[in-house]
C-alpha positions as CSV (number, residue, x, y, z in Angstrom):
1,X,0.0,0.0,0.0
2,X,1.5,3.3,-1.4
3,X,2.8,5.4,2.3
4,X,0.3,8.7,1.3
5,X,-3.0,5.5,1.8
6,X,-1.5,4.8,4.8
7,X,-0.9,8.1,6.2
8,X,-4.4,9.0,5.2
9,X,-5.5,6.0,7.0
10,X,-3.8,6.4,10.4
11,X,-5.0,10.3,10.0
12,X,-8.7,9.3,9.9
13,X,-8.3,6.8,12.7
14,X,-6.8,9.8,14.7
15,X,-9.6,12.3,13.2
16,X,-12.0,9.2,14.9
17,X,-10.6,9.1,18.5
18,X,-10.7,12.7,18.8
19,X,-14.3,13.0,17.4
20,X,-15.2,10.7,20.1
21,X,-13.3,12.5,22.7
22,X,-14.6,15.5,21.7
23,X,-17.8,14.1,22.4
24,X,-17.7,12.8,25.4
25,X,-16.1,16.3,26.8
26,X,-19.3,18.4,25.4
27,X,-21.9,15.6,27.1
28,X,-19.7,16.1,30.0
29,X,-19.5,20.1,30.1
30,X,-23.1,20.8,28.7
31,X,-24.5,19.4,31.8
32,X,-28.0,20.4,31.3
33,X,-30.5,19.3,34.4
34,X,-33.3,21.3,33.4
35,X,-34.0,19.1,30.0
36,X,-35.6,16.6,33.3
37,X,-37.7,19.0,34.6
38,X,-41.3,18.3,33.1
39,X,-40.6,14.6,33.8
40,X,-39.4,15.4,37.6
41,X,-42.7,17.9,37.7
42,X,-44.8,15.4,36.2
43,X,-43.6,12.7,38.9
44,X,-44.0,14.9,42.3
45,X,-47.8,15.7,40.6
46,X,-48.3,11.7,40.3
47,X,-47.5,12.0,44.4
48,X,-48.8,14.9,45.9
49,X,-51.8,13.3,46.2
50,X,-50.9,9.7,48.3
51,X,-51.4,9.3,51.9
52,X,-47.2,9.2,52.4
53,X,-47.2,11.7,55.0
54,X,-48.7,9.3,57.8
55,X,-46.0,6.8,57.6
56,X,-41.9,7.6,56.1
57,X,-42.1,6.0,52.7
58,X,-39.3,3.7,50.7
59,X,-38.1,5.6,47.8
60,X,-36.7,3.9,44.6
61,X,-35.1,7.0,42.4
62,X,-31.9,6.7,39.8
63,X,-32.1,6.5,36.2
64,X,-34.1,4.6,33.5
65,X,-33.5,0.9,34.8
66,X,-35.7,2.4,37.8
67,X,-38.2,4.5,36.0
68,X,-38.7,1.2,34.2
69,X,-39.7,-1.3,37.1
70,X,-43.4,-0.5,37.0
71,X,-44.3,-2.9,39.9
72,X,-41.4,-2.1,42.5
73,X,-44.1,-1.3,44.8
74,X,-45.3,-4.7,45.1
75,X,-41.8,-5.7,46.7
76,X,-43.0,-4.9,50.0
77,X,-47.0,-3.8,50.4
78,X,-47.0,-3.3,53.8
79,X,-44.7,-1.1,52.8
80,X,-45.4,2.7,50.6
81,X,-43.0,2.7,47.8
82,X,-42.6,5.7,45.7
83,X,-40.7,5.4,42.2
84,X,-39.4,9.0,41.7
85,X,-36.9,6.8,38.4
86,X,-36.2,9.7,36.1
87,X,-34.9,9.9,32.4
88,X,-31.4,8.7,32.0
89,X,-30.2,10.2,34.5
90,X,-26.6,10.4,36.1
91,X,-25.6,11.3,40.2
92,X,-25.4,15.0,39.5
93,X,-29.1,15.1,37.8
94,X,-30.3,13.1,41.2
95,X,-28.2,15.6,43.2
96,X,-30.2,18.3,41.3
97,X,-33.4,17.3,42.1
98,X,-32.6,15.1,45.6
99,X,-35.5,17.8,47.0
100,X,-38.8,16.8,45.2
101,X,-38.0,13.5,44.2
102,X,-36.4,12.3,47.5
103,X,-36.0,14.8,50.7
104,X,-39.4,15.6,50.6
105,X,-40.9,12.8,51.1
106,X,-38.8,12.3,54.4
107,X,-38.0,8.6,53.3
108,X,-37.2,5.8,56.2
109,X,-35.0,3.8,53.0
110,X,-33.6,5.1,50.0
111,X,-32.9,3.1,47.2
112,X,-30.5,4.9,44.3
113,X,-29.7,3.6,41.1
114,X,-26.8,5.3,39.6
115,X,-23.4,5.1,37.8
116,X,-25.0,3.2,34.9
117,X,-25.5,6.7,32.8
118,X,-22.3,8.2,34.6
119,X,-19.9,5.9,33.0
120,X,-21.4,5.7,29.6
121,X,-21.5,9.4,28.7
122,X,-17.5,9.5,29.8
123,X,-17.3,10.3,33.2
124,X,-14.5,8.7,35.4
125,X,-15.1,6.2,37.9
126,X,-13.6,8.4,40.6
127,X,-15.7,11.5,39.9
128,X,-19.0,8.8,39.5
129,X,-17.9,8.0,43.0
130,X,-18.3,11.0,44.2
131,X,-21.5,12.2,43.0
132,X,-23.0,8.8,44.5
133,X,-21.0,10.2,47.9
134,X,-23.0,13.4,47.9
135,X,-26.0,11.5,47.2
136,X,-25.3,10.2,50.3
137,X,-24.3,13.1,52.5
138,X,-27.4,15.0,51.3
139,X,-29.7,12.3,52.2
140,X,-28.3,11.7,55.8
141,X,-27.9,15.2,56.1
142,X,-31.9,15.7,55.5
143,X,-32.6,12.6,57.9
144,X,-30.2,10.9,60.1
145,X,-32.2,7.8,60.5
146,X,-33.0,7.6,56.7
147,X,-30.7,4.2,55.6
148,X,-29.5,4.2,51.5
149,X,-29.0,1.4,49.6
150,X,-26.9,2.1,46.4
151,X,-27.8,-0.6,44.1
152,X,-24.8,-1.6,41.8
153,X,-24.3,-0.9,37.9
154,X,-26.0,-3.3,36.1
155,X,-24.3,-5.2,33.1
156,X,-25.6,-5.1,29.8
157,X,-25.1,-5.6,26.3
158,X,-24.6,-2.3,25.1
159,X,-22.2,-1.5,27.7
160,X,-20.4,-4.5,28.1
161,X,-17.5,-2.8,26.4
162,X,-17.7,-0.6,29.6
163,X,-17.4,-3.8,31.9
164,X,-14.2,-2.9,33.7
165,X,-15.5,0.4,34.3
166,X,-18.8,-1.1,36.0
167,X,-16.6,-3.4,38.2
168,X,-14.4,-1.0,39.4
169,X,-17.3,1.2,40.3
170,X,-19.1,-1.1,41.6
171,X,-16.0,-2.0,44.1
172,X,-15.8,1.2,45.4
173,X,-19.3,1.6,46.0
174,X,-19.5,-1.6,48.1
175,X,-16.4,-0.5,49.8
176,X,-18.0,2.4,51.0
177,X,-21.0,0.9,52.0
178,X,-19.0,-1.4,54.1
179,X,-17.4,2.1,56.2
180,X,-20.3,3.7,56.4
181,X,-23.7,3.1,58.8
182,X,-26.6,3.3,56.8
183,X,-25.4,2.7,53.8
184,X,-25.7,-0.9,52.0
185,X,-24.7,-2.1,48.4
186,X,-27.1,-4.5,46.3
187,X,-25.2,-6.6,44.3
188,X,-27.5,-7.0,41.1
189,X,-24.3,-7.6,39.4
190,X,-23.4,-11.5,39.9
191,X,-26.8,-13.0,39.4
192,X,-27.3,-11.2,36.1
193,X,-24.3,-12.9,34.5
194,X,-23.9,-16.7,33.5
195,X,-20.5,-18.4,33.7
196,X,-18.7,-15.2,33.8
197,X,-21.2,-13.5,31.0
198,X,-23.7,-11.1,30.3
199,X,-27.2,-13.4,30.2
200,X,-28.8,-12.0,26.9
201,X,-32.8,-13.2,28.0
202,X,-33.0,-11.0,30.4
203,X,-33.3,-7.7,28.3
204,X,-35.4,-6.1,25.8
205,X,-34.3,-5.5,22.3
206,X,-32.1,-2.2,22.9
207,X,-29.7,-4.4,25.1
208,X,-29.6,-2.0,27.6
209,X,-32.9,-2.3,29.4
210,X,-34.8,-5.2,31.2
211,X,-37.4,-7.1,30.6
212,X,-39.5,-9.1,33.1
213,X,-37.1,-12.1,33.8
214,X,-34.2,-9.0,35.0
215,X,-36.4,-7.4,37.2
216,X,-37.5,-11.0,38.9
217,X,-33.7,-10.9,39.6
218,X,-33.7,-7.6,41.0
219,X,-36.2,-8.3,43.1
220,X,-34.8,-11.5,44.5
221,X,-31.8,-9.4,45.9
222,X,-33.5,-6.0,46.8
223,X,-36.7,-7.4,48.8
224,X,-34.8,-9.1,51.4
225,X,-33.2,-5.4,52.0
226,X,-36.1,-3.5,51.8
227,X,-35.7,-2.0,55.9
């Protein structure tokens, strides 16, 4: 192959890389938390109206794979369980609106569902860590008896070229769970794989969302957490 073809070659690989980079910094930077809000207004309407302030409700908030589990309040019915699931949102959108989709309700348990978004759009691990961290803080800080369960990254087929990223997330949420009161890690991780790999029949056709038989497995290792 004549050196100007491969030149060429290597210069649209390198044009490539830093289109993508390039990307990924502008989803980053553009954080815009206000394209949520008539979702986040339409969800504290759905509320306003249940009997919650009698008895300190379970919340279930995070992103899509939440918003998506239409019968999470069956886990528990002698329990009120609010899904306040939003978009695809990341840490820093729940931080936005941890008021009217969490705080408010004055929650006994929190369940979060985050990291999932985080990783995909290019943020680091580290800084994914740390939005989940002042997830936390805020929570406690509304509520010192309110306990938090951080439910781990789910693996998927669309992200599975992400997987190291999950794991290592993942660790360091669990980690912190372990040093902190309050605060547990769900492990929906290890039952969703099969010999090491992703389990393809239990999602829907976008390979990133579940479908009946991934929520059964959900549920297996949330209920026995729920208080």
């Amino acid at each position: 192959m004549p050196y100007f073809k491969i030149k060429m070659k290597k210069n649209r690989c390198l044009l490539l890389v830093l289109l993508s980079s390039s990307l990924t910094l502008i989803a980053q930077n553009n954080w815009e938390p206000t394209r949520f809000q008539k979702e986040v207004d339409a969800i504290v309407t759905k509320y306003q109206n249940t009997a919650i302030t009698e008895k300190a409700p379970v919340v279930f908030t995070g992103s899509s794979s939440i918003r998506f589990w239409r019968n999470v309040s069956e886990l528990n019915t002698s329990e009120t369980i609010l899904n306040t699931g939003f978009g695809g949102s990341t840490a820093l959108d729940l931080i936005h609106y941890i008021e009217p989709l969490v705080l408010q309700y004055n929650p006994k348990q929190v369940f979060v569902y985050e990291g999932d978004n985080d990783l995909a759009i290019g943020r680091s691990v580290a800084k994914s860590k740390r939005h989940l961290k002042k997830v936390f803080r805020l929570i406690r800080k509304h509520n010192k008896n309110t306990t938090i369960v951080f439910i781990a990254a789910k693996p998927s087929i669309a992200r599975w070229n992400l997987r190291s990223k999950f794991l290592k997330l993942n660790s360091k949420i669990e980690k912190m769970a372990r040093s902190k009161a309050y605060l547990s890690f769900a492990d929906v991780d290890t039952p969703m794989l099969v010999d090491g790999e992703i389990n393809k029949t239990i999602f829907i056709n976008d390979g990133l969302h579940m479908n009946a038989k991934g929520y059964e497995i959900w549920s297996k290792v949330i209920k026995p957490l729920i208080n």
